[in-house]
C-alpha positions in Angstrom: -2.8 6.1 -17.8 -0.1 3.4 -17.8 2.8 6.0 -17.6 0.9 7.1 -14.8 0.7 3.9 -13.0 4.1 2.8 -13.7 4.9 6.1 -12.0 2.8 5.4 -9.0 4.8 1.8 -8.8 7.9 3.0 -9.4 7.8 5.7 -6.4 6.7 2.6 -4.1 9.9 0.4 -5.7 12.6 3.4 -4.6 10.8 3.6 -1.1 12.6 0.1 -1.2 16.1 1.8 -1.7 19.4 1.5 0.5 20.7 5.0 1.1 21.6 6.7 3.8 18.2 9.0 3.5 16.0 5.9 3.1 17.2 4.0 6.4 17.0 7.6 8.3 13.4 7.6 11.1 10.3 8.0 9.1 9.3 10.4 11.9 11.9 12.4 11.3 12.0 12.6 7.3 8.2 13.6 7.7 8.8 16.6 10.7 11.3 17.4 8.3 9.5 17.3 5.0 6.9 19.8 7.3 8.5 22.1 8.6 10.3 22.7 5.4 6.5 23.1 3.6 5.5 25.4 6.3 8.5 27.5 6.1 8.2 27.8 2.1 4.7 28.6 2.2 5.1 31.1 5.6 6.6 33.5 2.9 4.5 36.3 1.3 3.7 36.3 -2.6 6.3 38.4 -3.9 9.2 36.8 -2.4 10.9 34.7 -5.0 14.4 35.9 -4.1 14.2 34.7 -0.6 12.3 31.2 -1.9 15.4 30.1 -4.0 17.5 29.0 -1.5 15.2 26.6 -0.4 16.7 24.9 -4.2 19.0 23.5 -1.8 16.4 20.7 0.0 15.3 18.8 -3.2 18.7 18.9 -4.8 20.2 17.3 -1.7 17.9 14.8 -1.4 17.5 13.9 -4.6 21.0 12.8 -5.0 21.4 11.7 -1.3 18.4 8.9 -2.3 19.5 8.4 -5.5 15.9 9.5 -6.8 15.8 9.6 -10.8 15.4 13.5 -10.7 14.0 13.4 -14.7 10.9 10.9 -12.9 10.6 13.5 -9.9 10.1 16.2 -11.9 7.6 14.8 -14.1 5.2 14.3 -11.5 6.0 17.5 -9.8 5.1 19.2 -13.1 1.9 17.1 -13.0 0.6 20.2 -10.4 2.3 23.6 -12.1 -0.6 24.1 -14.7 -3.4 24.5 -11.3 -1.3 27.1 -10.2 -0.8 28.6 -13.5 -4.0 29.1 -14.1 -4.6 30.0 -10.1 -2.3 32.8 -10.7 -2.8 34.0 -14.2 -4.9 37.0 -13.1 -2.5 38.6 -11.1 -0.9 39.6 -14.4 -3.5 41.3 -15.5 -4.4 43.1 -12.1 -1.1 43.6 -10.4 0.8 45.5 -13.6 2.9 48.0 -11.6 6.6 47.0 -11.9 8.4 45.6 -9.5 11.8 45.4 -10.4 14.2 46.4 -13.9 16.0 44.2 -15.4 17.9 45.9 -17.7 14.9 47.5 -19.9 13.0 44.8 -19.3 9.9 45.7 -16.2 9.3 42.9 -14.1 5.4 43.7 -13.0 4.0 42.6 -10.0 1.9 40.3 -11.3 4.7 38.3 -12.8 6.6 37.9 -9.6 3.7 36.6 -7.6 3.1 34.2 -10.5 6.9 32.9 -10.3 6.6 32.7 -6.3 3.5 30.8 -6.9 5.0 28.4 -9.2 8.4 28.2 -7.3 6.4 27.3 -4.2 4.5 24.6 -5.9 7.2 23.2 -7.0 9.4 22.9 -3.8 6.0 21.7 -2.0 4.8 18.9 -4.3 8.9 17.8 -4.5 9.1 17.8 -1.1 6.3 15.3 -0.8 7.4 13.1 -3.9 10.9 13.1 -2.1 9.1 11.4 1.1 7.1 8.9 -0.7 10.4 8.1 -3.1 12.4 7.0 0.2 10.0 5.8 2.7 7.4 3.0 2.2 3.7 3.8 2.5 3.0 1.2 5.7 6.0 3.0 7.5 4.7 6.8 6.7 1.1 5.7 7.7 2.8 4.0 10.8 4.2 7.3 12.0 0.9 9.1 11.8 -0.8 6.8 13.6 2.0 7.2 16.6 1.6 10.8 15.9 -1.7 11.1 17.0 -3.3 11.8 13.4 -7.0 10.7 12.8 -7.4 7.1 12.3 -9.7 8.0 10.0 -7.5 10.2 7.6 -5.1 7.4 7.8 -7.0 5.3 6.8 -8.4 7.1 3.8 -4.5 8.0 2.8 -4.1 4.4 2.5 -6.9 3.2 0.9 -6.7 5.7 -2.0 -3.0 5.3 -2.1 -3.7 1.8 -3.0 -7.2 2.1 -5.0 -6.2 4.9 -7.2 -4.0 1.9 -8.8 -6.5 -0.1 -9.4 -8.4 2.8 -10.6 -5.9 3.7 -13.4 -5.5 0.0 -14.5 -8.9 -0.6 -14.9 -9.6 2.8 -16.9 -6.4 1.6 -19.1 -7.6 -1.7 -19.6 -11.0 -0.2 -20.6 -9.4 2.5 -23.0 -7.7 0.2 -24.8 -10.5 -2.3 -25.2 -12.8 1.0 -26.6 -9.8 1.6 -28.7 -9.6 -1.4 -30.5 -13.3 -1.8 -30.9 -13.8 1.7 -32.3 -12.6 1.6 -35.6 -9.0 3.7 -35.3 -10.5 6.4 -33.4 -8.2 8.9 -31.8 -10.4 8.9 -27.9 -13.5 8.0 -26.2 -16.9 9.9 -28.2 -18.8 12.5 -25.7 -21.7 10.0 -26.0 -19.6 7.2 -24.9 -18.4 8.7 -21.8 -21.0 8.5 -19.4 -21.3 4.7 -20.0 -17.5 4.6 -19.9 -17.6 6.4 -16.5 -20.5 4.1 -15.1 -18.7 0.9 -16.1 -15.4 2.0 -14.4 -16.9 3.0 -11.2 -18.3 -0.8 -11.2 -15.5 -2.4 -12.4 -13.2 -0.6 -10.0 -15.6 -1.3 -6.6 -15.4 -5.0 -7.7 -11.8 -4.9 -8.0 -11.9 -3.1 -4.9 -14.0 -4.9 -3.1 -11.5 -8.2 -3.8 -8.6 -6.7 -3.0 -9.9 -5.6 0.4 -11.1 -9.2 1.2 -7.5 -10.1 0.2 -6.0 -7.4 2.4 -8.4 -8.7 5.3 -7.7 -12.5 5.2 -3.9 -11.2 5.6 -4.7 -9.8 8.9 -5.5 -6.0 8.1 -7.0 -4.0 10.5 -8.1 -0.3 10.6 -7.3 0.1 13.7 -4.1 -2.0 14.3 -1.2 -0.1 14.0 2.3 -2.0 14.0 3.8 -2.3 17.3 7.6 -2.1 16.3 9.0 1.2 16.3 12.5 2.1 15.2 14.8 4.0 17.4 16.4 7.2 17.1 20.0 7.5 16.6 22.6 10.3 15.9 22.2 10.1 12.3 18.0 11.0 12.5 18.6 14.1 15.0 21.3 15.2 12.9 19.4 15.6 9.8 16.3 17.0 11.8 18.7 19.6 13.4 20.1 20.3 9.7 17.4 20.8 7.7 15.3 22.6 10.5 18.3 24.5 11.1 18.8 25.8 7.4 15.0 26.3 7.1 15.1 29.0 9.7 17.8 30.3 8.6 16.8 30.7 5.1 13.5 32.2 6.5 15.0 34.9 9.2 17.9 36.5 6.8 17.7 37.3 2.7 20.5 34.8 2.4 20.0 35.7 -1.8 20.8 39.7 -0.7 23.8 38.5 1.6 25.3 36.5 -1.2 24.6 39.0 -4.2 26.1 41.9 -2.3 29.1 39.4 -1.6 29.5 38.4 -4.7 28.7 41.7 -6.6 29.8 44.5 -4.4 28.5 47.7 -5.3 
């Protein structure tokens, strides 16, 4: 739970960076960070081959905003084992091979698991990649002038914030049960329902503060901030790029072009 939140505070602390991806429009990194979702996922399942190109996105990125990539891919792991197990059946139903390698049989099933995974991954990085290199108030700033329910704004805030407080209260907890328990390794089954009760009311308390906190600094629901950043040559040239790329990567096999470049039959 602490790794976790020192995560969660470390994403905000880069959002705070000074490279040429983090001063770009916040409007712009997130058309950007969507169309690039919606073209990953527009593919169908057994199209790893044409995925991989898409490599390209994160690995920009990631050393354009100097993002720790060993950090970025922790937390994109953090979602590979619900797919895993989303997509473990298709080895057992889908068996027919797709593709030799060698005398090895890639089956069906296999390749729709990779795609799955691969998809995942690109996805949830994409979205880490965002948060890493534009601050929360700015992102939630942009939906609002987007037209986006105040509503779901609202809630991506409030749980953005809270699930801190959530995580801190659980660790402070844990290690208070811990060191009253006698050395033992977790929290007992009967313990946990108590456990559970007592953070849920130690968490609305906390919560409950830090919104009064939040309000007596002016907060509002339904205030949105009135500056706005304009758009220069630098933001429509990285919208026009990675849009550009996108469809390109998504109208031509760009792995088949390059393999029957490099290895001509």
């Amino acid at each position: 739970m602490v790794s976790a939140t020192q995560t969660l505070y470390t994403l905000e602390q880069l959002s705070a960076g000074r490279s040429g991806l983090h001063r770009l429009h916040p409007g712009v990194k997130l058309l950007a960070t969507l169309f690039f979702m919606v073209t990953v996922i527009s593919f169908d399942r057994y199209s790893l081959g044409r995925i991989v190109p898409f490599l390209f996105y994160p690995c920009i990125l990631i050393a354009w905003g100097d993002i720790p990539p060993a950090l970025l891919l922790r937390r994109t792991a953090l979602a590979l084992p619900f797919c895993l197990f989303a997509g473990i059946s298709n080895l057992i139903f889908e068996r027919g091979a797709a593709v030799h390698l060698g005398s090895f049989a890639v089956s069906y099933g296999l390749l729709s698991l990779v795609t799955l995974l691969l998809r995942t991954l690109l996805c949830v990085a994409a979205v880490l990649i965002l948060m890493a290199v534009t601050p929360l108030c700015r992102l939630a700033a942009q939906l609002r002038r987007f037209h986006c329910p105040a509503l779901f704004v609202s809630l991506l805030e409030i749980s953005y914030r809270y699930i801190a407080v959530l995580m801190t209260e659980a660790s402070s907890m844990y290690t208070a049960y811990i060191l009253r328990s006698g050395g033992m390794k977790g929290i007992e089954l009967k313990h946990m329902g108590s456990f559970i009760g007592h953070l849920f009311l130690r968490s609305a308390d906390r919560a409950e503060r830090v919104y009064a906190a939040m309000k007596c600094r002016g907060y509002d629901l339904d205030c949105a901030p009135t500056q706005r950043k304009p758009l220069n040559a630098a933001d429509i040239t990285f919208l026009v790029l990675v849009c550009g790329f996108c469809l390109l990567f998504r109208l031509a096999d760009v792995s088949a072009i390059l393999g029957a470049w490099i290895l001509p039959s």
